[in-house]
Each structure stands twice: as structure tokens, then as C-alpha cells.
C-alpha positions in Angstrom: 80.3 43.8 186.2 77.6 46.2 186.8 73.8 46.2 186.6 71.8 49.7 185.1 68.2 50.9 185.8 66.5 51.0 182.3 65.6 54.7 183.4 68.8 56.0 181.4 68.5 54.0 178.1 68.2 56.2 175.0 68.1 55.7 171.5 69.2 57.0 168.1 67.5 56.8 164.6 68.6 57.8 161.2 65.5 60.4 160.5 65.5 61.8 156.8 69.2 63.3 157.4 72.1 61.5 156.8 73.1 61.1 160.8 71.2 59.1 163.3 69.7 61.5 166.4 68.4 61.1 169.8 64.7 60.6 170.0 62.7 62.6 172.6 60.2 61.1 174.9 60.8 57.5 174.6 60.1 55.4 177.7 60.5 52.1 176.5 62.3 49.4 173.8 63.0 45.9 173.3 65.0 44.1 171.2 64.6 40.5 170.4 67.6 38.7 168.4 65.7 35.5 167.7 68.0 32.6 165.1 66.1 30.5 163.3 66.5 27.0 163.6 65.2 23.6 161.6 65.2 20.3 162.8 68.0 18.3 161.6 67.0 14.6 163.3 68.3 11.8 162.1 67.6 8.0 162.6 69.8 6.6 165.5 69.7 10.2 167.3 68.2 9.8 170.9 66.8 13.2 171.0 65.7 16.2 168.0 68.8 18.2 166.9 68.5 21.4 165.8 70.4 23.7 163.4 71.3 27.0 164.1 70.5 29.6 161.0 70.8 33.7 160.7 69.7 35.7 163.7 67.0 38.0 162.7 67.3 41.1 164.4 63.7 43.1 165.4 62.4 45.1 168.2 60.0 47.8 169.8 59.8 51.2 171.0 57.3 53.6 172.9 57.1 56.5 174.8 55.4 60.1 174.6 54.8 62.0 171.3 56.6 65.2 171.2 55.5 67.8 168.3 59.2 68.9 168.0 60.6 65.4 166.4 59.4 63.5 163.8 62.2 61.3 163.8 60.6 58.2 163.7 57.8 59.4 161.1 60.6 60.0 158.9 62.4 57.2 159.9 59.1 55.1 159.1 58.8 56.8 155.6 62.0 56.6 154.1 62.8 54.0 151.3 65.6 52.3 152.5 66.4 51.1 156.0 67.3 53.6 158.8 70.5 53.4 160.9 70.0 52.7 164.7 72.2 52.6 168.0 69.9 51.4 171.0 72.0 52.4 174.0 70.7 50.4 177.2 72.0 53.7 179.6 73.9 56.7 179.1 76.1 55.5 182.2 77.5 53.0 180.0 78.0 54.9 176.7 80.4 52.4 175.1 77.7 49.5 175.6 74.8 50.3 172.8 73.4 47.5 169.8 73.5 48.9 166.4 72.2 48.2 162.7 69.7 49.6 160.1 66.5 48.8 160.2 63.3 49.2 158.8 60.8 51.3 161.2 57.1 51.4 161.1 55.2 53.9 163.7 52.1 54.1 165.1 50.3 56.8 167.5 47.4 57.3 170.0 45.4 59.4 172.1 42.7 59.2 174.5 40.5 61.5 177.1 42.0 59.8 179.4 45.8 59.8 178.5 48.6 61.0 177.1 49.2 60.9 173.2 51.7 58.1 172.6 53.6 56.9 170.0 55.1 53.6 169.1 57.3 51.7 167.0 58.4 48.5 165.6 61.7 48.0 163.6 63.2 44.8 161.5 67.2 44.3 160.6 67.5 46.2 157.2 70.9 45.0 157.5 73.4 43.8 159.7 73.4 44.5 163.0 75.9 44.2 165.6 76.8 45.1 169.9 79.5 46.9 171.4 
């Protein structure tokens, strides 16, 4: 079992093509697979019980804008949910989480900084690890 440095993570996204493609200057992502769960408690039980539902698949990403790719502008303007492969690091290719989603984008600037963009994404569909 080994353990990566989050320096060689990358990840694709389905622009306004038909293939998914790398996305330049991204520094960061996350990806939270929450389930939902009710309270199922009945009387006699000594403690709440829950039930497990449908994980529900969402997540982040940042980094740097780069005039050259608009990948997740188009990604975040198409009409139906984008295809995504999140790959934790490229020195364990066959490892990578991977659905479609839904992408929204948002960018910034300052004097004092670099122009950044961002993004948050929702399970369009199912998603899946390898």
C-alpha cells in the first residue's frame, strides 16, 4: 500500500466535445461522497438507528485560470451533465473516481493576486472508483 503527495493529482472534464480532457492549472479538488441517512428508531431500541440511503456524489475544484482552456466554462454551460475522471496522482494512473456531473464555475481577480478559477460539481449520474 502506498501513500501519494496531492502535487500529482489531475483531472479530466467532458468540455463541449464528446471526450473528457485534462484541465490546465488546477491546484486543488475534493470530493465528498456523503449517503443520506433517516432515523429509523423504534420503541425497545437502546440507541437511534439509522438507515443508510443513495450516496450523493459532489465536489470542488480550483486552481489558476489559463486563457487557453475553457474546459470548465463549457463544461459549466452545457445542458446535460459532463463526464469526469478525478485522478488523485498520475503515479497511480489505474486509481481515478469517475461519473458525470453537473459543473458550475466561478472566477476571480485581484491587485494583489492571481486570477483564479473555481468550480463545484454534483453527480449527474452514477459515479463510480477504480
Amino acid at each position: 500500500m502506498a501513500r501519494y503527495h496531492g502535487k500529482s493529482g489531475y483531472l479530466y472534464v467532458q468540455g463541449s466535445g464528446a471526450a473528457a480532457i485534462p484541465v490546465a492549472a488546477l491546484t486543488e479538488w475534493s470530493l465528498d461522497m456523503k449517503r443520506d441517512r433517516v432515523e429509523v428508531t423504534s420503541f425497545g431500541d437502546t440507541n437511534k438507528v439509522m438507515a443508510q440511503g443513495l450516496p450523493a456524489f459532489s465536489g470542488s475544484v480550483s486552481g489558476f485560470w489559463d486563457d487557453a482552456d475553457d474546459t470548465l466554462m463549457q463544461a459549466s454551460e452545457a445542458t446535460s451533465g459532463r463526464a469526469m475522471y478525478i485522478y488523485p496522482s498520475r503515479d497511480a494512473i489505474a486509481k481515478y473516481f469517475y461519473g458525470t456531473a453537473w459543473v458550475d464555475v466561478s472566477a476571480s481577480g485581484s491587485m494583489g493576486d492571481a486570477v483564479k478559477v473555481s468550480g463545484t460539481f454534483e453527480a449527474a449520474g452514477p459515479w463510480g472508483r477504480r
